[in-house]
N, CA, C and O atoms as a CHARMM CRD file, in Angstrom:
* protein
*
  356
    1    1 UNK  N      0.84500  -1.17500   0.00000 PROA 1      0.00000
    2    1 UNK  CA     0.00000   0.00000   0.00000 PROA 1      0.00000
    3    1 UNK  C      0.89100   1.23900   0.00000 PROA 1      0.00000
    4    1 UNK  O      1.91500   1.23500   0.68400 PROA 1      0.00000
    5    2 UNK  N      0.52700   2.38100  -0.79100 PROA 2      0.00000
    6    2 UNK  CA     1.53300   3.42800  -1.17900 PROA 2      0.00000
    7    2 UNK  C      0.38500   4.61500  -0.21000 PROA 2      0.00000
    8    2 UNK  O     -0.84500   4.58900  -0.24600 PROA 2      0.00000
    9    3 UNK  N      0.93900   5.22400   0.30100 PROA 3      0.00000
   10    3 UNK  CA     0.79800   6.46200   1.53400 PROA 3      0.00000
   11    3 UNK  C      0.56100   7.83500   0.73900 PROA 3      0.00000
   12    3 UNK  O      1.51800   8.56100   1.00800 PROA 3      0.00000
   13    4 UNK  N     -0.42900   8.55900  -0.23100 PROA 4      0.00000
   14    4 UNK  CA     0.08500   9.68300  -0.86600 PROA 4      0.00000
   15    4 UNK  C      0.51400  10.15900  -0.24800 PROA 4      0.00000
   16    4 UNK  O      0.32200  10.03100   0.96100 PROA 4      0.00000
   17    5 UNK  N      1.44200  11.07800  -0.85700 PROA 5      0.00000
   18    5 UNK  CA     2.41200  12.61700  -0.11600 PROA 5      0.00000
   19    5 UNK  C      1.11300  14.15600   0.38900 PROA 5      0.00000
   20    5 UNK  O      0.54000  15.11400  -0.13000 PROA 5      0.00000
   21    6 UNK  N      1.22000  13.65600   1.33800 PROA 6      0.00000
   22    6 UNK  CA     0.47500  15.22100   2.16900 PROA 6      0.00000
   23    6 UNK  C      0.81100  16.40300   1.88300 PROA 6      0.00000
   24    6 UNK  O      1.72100  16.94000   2.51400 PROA 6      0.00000
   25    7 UNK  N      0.01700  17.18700   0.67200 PROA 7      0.00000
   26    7 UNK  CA     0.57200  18.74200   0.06100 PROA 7      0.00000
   27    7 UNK  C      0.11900  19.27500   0.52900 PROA 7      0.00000
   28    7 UNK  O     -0.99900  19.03200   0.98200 PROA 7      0.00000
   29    8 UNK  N      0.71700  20.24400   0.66500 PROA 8      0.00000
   30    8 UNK  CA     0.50900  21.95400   1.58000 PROA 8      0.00000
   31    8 UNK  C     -1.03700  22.08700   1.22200 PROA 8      0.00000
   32    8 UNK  O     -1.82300  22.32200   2.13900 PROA 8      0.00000
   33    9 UNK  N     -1.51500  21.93800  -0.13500 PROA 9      0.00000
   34    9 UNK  CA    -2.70600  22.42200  -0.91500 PROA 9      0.00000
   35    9 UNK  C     -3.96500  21.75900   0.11300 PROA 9      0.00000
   36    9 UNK  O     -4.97200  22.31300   0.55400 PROA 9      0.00000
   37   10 UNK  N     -3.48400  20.40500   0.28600 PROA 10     0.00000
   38   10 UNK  CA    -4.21700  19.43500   1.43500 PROA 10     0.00000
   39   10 UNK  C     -4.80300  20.02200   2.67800 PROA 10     0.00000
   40   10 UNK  O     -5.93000  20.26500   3.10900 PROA 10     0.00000
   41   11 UNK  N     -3.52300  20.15400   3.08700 PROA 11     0.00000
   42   11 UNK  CA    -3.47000  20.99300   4.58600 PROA 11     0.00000
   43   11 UNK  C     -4.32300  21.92700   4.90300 PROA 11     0.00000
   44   11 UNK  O     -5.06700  22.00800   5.88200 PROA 11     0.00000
   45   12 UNK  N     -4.07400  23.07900   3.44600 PROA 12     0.00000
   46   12 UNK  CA    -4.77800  24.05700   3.74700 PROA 12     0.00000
   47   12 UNK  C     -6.41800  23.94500   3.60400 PROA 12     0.00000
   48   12 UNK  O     -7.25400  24.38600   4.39200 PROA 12     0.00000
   49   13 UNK  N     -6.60300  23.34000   2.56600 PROA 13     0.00000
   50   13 UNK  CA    -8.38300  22.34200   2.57400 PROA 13     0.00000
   51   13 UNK  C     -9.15400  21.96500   3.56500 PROA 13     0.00000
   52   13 UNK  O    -10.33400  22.04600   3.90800 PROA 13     0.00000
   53   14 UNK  N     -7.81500  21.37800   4.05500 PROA 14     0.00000
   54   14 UNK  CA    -8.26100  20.60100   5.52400 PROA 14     0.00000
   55   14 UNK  C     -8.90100  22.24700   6.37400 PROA 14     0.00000
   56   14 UNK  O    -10.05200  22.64800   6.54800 PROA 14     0.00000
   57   15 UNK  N     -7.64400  22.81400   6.71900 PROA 15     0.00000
   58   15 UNK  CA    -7.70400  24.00700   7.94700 PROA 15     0.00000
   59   15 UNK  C     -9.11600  24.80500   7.06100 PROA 15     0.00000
   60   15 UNK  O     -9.74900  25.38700   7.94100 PROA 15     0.00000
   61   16 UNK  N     -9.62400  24.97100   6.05800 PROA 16     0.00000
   62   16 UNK  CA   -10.70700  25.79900   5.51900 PROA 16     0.00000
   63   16 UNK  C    -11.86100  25.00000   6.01400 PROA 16     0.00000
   64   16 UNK  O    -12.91100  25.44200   6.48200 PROA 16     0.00000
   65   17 UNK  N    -11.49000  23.67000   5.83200 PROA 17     0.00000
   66   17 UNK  CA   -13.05900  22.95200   6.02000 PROA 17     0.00000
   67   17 UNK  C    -13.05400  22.83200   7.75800 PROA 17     0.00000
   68   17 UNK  O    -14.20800  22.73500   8.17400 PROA 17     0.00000
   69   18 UNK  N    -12.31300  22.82200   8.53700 PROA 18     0.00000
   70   18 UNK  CA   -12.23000  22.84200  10.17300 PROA 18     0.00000
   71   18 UNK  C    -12.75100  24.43600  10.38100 PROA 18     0.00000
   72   18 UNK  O    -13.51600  24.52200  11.34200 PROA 18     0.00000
   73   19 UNK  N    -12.58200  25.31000   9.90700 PROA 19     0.00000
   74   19 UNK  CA   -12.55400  26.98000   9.94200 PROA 19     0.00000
   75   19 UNK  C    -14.75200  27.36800   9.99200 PROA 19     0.00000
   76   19 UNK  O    -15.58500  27.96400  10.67400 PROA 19     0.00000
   77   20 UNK  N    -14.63100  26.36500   8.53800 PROA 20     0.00000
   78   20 UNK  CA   -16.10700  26.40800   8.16500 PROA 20     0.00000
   79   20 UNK  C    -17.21900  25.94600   9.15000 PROA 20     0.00000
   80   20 UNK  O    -18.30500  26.46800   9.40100 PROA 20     0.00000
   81   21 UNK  N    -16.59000  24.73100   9.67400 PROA 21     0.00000
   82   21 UNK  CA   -17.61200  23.81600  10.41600 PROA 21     0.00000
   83   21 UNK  C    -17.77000  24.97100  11.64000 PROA 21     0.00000
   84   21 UNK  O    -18.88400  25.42100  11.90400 PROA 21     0.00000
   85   22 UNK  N    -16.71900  25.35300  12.26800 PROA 22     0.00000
   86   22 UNK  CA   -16.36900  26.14000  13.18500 PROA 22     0.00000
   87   22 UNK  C    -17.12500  27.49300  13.18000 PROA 22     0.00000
   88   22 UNK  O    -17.30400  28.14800  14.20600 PROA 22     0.00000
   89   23 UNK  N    -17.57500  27.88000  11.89200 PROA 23     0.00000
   90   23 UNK  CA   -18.46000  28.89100  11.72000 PROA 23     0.00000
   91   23 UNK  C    -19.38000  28.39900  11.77900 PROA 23     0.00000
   92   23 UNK  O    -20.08200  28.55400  12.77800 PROA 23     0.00000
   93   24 UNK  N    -19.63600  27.87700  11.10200 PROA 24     0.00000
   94   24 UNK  CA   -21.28800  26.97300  11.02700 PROA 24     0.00000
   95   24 UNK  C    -21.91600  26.87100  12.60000 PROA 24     0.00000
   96   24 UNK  O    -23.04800  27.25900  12.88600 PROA 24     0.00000
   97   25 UNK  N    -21.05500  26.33300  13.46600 PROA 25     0.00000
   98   25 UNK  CA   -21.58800  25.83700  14.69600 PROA 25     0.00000
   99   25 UNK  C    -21.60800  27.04600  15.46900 PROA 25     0.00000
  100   25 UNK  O    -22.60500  27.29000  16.14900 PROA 25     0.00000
  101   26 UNK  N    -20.34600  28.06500  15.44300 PROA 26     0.00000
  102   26 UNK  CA   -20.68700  29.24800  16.18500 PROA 26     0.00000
  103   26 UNK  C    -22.39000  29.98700  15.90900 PROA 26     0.00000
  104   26 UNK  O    -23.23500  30.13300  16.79300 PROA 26     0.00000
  105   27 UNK  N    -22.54600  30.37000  14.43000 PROA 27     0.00000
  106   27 UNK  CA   -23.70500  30.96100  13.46300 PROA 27     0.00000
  107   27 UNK  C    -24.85600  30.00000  14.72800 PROA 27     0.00000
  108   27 UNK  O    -24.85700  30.34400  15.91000 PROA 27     0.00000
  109   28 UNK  N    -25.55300  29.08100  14.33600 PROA 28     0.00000
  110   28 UNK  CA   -25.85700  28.04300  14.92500 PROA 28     0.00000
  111   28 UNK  C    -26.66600  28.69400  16.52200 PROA 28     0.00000
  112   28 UNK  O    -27.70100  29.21800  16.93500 PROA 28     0.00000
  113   29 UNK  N    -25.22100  28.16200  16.99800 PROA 29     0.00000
  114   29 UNK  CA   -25.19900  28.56100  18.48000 PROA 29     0.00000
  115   29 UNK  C    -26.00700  29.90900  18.92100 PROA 29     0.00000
  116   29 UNK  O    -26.95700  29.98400  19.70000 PROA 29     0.00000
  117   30 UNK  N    -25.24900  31.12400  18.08000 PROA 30     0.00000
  118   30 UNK  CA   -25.62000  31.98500  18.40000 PROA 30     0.00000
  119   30 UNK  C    -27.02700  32.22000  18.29900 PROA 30     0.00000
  120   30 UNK  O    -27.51900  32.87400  19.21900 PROA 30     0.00000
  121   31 UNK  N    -27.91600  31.76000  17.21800 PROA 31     0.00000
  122   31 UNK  CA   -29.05000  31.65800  16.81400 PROA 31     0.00000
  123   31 UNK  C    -29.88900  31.12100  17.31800 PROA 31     0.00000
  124   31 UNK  O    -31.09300  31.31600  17.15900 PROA 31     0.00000
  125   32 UNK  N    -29.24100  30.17700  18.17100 PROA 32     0.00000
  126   32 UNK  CA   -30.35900  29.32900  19.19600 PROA 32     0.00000
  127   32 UNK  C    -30.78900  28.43400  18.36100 PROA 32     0.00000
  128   32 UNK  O    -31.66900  27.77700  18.91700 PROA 32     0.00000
  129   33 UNK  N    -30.55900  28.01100  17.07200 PROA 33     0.00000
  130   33 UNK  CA   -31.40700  27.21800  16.20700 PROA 33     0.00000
  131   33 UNK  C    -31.06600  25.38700  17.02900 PROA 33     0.00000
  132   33 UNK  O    -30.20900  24.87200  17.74700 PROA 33     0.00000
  133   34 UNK  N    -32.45800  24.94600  16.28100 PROA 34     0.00000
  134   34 UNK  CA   -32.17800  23.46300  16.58500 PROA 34     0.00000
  135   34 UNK  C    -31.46700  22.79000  16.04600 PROA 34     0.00000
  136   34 UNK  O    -31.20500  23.36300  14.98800 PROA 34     0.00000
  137   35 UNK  N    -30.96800  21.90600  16.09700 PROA 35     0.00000
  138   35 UNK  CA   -29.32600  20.91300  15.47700 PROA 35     0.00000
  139   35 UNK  C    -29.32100  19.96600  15.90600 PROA 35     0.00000
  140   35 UNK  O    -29.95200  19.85700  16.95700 PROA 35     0.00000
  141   36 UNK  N    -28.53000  18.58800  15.28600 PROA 36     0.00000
  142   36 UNK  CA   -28.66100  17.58600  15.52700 PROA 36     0.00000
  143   36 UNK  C    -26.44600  18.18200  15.84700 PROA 36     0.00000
  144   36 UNK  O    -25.82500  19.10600  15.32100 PROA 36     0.00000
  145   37 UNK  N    -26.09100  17.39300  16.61600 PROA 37     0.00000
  146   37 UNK  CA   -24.59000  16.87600  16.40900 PROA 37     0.00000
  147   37 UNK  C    -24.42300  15.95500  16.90900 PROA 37     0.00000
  148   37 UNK  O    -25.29700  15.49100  17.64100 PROA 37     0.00000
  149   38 UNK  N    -23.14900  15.27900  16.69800 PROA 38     0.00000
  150   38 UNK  CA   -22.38100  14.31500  16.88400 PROA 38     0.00000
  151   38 UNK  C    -21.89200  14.25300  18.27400 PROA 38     0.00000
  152   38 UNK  O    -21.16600  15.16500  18.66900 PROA 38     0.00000
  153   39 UNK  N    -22.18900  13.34000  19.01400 PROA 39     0.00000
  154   39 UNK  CA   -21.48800  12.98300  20.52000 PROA 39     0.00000
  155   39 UNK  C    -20.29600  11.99700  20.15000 PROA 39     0.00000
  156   39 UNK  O    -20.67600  10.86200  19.86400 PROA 39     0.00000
  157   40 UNK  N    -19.21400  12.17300  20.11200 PROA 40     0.00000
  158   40 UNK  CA   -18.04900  11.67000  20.35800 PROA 40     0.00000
  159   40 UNK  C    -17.54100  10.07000  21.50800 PROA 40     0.00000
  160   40 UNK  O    -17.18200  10.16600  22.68100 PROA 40     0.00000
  161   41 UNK  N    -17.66700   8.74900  20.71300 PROA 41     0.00000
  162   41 UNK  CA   -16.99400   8.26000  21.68300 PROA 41     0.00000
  163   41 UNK  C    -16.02400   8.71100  22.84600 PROA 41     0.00000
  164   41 UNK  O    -15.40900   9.74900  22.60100 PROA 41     0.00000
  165   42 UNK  N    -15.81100   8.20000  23.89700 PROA 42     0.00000
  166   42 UNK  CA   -14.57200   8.48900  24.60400 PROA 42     0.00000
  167   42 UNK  C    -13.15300   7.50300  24.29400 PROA 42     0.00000
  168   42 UNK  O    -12.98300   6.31100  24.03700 PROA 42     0.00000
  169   43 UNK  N    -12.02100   9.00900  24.51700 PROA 43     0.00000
  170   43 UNK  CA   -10.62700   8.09500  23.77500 PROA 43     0.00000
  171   43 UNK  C    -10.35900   7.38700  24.19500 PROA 43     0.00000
  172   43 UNK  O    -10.88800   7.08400  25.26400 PROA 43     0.00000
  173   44 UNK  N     -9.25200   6.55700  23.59100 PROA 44     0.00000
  174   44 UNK  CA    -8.91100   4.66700  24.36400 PROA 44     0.00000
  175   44 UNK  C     -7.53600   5.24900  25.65000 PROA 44     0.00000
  176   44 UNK  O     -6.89400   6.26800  25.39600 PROA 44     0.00000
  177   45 UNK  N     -7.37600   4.76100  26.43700 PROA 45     0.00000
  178   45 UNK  CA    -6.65600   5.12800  27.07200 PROA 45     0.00000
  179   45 UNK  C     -5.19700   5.55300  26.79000 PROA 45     0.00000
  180   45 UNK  O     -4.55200   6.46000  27.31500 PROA 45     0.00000
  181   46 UNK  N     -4.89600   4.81500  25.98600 PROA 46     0.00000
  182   46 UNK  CA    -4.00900   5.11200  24.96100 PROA 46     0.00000
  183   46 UNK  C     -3.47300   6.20500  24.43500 PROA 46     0.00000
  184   46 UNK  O     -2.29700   6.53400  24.27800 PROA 46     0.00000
  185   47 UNK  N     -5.35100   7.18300  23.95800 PROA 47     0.00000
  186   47 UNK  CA    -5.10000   8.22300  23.03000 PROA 47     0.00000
  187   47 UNK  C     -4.63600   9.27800  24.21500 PROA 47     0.00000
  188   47 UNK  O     -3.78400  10.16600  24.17300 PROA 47     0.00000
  189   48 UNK  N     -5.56300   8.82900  25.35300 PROA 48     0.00000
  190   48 UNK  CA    -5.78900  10.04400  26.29300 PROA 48     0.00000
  191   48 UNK  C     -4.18300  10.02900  27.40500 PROA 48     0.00000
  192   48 UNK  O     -3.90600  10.78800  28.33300 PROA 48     0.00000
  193   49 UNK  N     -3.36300   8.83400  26.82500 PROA 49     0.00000
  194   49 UNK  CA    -2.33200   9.20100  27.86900 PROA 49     0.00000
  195   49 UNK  C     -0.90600   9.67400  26.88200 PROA 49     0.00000
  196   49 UNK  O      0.12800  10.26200  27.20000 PROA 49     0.00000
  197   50 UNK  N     -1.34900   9.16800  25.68200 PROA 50     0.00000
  198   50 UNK  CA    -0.79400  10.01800  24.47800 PROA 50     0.00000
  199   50 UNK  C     -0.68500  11.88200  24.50000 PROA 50     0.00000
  200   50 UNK  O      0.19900  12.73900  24.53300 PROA 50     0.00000
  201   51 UNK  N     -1.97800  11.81700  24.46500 PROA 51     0.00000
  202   51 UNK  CA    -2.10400  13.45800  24.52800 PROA 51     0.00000
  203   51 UNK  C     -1.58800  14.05200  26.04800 PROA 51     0.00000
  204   51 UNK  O     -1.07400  15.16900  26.09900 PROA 51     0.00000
  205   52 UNK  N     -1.74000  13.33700  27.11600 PROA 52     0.00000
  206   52 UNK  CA    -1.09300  13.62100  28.43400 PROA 52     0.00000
  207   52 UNK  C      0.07900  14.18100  28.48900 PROA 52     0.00000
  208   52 UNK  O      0.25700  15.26900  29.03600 PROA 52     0.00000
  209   53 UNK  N      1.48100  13.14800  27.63900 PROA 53     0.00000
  210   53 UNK  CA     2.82000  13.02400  27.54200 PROA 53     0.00000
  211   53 UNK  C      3.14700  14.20800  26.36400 PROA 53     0.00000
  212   53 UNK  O      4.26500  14.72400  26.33600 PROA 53     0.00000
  213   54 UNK  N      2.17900  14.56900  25.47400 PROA 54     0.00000
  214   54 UNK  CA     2.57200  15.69400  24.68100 PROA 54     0.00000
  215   54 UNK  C      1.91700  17.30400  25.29800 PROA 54     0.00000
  216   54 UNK  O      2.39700  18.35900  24.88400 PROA 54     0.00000
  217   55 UNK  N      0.88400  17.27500  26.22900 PROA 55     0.00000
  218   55 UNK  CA     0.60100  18.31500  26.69500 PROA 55     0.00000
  219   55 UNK  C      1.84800  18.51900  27.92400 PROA 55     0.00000
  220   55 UNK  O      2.29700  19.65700  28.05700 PROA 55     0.00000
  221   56 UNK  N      2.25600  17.68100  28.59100 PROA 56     0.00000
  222   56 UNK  CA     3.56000  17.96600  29.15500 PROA 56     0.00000
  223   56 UNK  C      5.02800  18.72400  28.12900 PROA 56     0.00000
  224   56 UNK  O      5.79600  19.66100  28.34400 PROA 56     0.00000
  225   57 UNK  N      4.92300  18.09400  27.40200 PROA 57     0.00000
  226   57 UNK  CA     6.00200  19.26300  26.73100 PROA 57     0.00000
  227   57 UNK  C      5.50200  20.48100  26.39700 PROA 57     0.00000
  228   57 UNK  O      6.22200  21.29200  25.81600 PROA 57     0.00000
  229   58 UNK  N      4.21500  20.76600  26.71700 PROA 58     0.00000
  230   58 UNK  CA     4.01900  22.31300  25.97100 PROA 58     0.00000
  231   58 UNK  C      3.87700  23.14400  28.31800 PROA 58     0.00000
  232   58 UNK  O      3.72300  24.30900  28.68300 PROA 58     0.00000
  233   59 UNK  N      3.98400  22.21700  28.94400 PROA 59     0.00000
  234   59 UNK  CA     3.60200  22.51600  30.28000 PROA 59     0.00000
  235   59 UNK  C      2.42300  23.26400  30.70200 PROA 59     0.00000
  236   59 UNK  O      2.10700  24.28300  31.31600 PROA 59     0.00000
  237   60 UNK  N      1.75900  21.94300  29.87300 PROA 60     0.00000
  238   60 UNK  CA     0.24800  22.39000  30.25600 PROA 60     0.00000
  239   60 UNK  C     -0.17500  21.78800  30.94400 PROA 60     0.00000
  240   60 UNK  O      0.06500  20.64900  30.54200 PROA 60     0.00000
  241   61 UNK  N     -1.14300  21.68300  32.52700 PROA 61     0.00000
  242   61 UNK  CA    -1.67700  20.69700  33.34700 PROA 61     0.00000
  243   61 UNK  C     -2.73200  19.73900  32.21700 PROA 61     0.00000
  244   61 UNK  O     -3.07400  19.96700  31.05600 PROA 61     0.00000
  245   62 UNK  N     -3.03800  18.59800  33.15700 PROA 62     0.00000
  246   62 UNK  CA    -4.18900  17.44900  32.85900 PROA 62     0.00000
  247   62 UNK  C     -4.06000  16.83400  33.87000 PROA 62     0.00000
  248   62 UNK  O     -3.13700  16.69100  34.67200 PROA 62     0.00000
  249   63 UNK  N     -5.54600  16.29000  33.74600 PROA 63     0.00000
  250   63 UNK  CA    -5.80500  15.61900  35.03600 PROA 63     0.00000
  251   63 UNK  C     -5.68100  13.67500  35.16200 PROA 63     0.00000
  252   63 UNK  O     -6.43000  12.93700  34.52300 PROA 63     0.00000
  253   64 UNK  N     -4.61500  13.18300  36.08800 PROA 64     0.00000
  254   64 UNK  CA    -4.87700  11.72800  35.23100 PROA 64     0.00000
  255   64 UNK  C     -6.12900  10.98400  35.89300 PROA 64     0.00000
  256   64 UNK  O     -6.10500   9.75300  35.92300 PROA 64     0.00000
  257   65 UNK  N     -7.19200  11.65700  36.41000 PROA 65     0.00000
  258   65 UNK  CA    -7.97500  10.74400  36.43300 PROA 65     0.00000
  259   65 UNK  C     -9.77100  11.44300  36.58900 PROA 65     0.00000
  260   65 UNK  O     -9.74500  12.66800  36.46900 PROA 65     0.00000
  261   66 UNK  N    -10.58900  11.12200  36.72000 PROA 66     0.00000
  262   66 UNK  CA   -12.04100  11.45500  36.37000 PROA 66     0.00000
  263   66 UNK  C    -12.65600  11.43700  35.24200 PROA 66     0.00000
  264   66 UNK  O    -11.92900  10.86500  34.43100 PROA 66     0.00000
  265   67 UNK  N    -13.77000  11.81900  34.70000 PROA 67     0.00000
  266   67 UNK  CA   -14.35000  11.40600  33.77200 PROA 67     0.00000
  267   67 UNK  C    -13.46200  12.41200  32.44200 PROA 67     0.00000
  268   67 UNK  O    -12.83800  13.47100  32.51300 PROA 67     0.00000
  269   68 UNK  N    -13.72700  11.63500  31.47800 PROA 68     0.00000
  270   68 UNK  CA   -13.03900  13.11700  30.57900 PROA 68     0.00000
  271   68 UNK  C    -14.85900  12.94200  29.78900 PROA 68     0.00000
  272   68 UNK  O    -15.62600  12.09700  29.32700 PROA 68     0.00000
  273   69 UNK  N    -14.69500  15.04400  30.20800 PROA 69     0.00000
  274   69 UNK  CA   -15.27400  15.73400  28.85700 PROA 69     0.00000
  275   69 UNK  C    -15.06000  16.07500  28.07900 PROA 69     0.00000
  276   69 UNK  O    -14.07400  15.59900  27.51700 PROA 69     0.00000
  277   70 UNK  N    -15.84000  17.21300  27.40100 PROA 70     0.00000
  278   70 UNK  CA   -15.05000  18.22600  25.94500 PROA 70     0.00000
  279   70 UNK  C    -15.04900  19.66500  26.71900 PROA 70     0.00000
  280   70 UNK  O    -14.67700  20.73200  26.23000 PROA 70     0.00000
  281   71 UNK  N    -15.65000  19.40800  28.29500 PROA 71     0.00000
  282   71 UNK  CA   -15.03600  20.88200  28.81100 PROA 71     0.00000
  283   71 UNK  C    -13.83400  20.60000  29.28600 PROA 71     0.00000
  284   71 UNK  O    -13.31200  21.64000  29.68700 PROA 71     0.00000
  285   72 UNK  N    -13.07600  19.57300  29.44200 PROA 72     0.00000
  286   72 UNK  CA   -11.53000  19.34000  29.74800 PROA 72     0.00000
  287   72 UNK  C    -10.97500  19.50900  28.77000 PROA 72     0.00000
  288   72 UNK  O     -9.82900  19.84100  29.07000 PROA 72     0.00000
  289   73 UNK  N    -11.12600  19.47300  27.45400 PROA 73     0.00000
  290   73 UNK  CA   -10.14600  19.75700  26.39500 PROA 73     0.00000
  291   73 UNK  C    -10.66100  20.97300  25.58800 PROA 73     0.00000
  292   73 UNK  O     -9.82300  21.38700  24.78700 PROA 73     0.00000
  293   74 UNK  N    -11.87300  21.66900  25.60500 PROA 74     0.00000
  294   74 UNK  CA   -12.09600  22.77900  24.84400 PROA 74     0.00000
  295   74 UNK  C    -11.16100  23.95500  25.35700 PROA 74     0.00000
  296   74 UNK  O    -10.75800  24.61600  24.39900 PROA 74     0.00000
  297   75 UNK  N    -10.62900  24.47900  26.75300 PROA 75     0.00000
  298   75 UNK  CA    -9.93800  25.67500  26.92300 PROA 75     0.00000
  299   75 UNK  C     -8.58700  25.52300  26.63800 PROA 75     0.00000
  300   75 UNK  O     -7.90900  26.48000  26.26600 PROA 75     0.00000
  301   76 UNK  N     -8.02700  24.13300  26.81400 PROA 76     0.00000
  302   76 UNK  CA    -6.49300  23.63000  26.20900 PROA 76     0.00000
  303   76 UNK  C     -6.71500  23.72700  24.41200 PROA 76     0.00000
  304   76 UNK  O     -5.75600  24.23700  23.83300 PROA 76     0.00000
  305   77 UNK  N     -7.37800  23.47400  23.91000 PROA 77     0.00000
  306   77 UNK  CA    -7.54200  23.75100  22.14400 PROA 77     0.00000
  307   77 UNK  C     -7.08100  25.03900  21.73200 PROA 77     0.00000
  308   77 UNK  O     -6.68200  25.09800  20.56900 PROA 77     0.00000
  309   78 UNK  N     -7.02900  26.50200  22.68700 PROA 78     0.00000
  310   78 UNK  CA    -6.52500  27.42600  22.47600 PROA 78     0.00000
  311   78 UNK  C     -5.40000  28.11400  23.42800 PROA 78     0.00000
  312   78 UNK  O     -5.01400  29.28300  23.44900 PROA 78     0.00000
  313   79 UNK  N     -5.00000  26.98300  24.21700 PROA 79     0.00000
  314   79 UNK  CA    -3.75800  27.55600  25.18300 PROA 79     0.00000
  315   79 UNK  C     -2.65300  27.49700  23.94500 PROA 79     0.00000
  316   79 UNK  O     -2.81500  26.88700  22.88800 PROA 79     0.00000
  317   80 UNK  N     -1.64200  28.17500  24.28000 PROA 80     0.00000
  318   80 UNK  CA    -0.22300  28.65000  24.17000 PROA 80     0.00000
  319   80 UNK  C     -0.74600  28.77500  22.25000 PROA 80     0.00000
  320   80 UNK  O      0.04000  28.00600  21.69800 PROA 80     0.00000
  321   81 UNK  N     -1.46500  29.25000  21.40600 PROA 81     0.00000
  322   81 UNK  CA    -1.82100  29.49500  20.38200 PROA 81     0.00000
  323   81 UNK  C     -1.24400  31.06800  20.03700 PROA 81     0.00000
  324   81 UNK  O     -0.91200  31.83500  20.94200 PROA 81     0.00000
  325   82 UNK  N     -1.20400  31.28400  19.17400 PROA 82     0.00000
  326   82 UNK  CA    -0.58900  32.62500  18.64300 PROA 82     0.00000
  327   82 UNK  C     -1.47400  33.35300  17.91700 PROA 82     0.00000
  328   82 UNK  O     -2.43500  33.39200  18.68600 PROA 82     0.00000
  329   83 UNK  N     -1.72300  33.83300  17.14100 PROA 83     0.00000
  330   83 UNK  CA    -3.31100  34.03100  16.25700 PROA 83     0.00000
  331   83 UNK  C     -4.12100  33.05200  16.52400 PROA 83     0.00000
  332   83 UNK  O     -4.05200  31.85800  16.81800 PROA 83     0.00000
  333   84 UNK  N     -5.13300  34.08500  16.29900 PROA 84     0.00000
  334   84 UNK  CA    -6.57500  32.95200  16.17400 PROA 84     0.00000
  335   84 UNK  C     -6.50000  32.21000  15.44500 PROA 84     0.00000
  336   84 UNK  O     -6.75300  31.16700  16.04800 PROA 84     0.00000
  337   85 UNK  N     -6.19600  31.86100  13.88000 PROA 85     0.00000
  338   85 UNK  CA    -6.43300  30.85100  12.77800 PROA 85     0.00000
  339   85 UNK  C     -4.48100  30.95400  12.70600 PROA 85     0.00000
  340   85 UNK  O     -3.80300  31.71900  12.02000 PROA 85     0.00000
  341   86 UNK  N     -4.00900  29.86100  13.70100 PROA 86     0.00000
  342   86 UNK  CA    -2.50100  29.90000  13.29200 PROA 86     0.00000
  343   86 UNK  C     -2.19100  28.76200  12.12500 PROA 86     0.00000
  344   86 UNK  O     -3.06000  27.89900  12.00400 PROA 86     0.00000
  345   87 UNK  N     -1.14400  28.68600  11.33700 PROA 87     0.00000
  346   87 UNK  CA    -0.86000  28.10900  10.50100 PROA 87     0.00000
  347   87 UNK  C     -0.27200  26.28100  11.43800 PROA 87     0.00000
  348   87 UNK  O      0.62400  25.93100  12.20600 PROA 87     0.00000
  349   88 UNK  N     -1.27200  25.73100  10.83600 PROA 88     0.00000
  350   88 UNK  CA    -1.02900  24.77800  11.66400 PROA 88     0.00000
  351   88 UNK  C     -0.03300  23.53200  10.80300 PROA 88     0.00000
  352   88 UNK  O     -0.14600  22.34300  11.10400 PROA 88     0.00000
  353   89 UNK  N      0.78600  23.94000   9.87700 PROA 89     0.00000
  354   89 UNK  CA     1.39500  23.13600   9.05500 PROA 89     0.00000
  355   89 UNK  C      2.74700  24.24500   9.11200 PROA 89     0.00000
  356   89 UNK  O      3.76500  24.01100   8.46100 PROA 89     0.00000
C-alpha cells in the first residue's frame, strides 16, 4: 500500500473545512437554532495518555484521572496558540 504525499494544498483544505464547520456551529449557536450533532466516543486510554505526555512538553496541566469531557479539552484547544487561525502546518 503506497501512503500519498500530504501537500501543503491538502493541509490548507483541511484548515478551511475545520474553519467552516467552526463557523457553522458558532452561526448556529448563536441563533439558538435546533441541530442535531455528533457525541463523540470516549478516547482509548491510549489516546488520552498520548495526549497527556505531549501536553507535558508544551507545560500544560491534565488531570490523570475522572471522567473526561469536551469541557476538559475545549480551553487547552486554544492555550499557548498565537493568532486565532494559526498556521497549523
Amino acid at each position: 500500500m503506497v501512503v500519498p504525499e500530504r501537500l501543503d494544498a491538502h493541509k490548507l483544505i483541511e484548515e478551511f473545512m475545520i474553519l467552516a464547520n467552526v463557523a457553522a456551529a458558532e452561526m448556529l449557536e448563536k441563533k439558538a437554532l435546533p441541530l442535531i450533532y455528533r457525541v463523540h466516543d470516549e478516547p482509548t486510554l491510549e489516546k488520552v495518555h498520548n495526549l497527556q505526555e505531549f501536553l507535558k512538553t508544551l507545560d500544560l496541566p491534565f488531570a490523570k484521572s475522572g471522567a473526561l469531557r469536551p469541557a476538559l479539552f475545549n480551553p487547552r484547544a486554544g492555550a499557548g496558540q498565537g493568532p486565532r487561525f494559526p498556521n497549523r502546518w
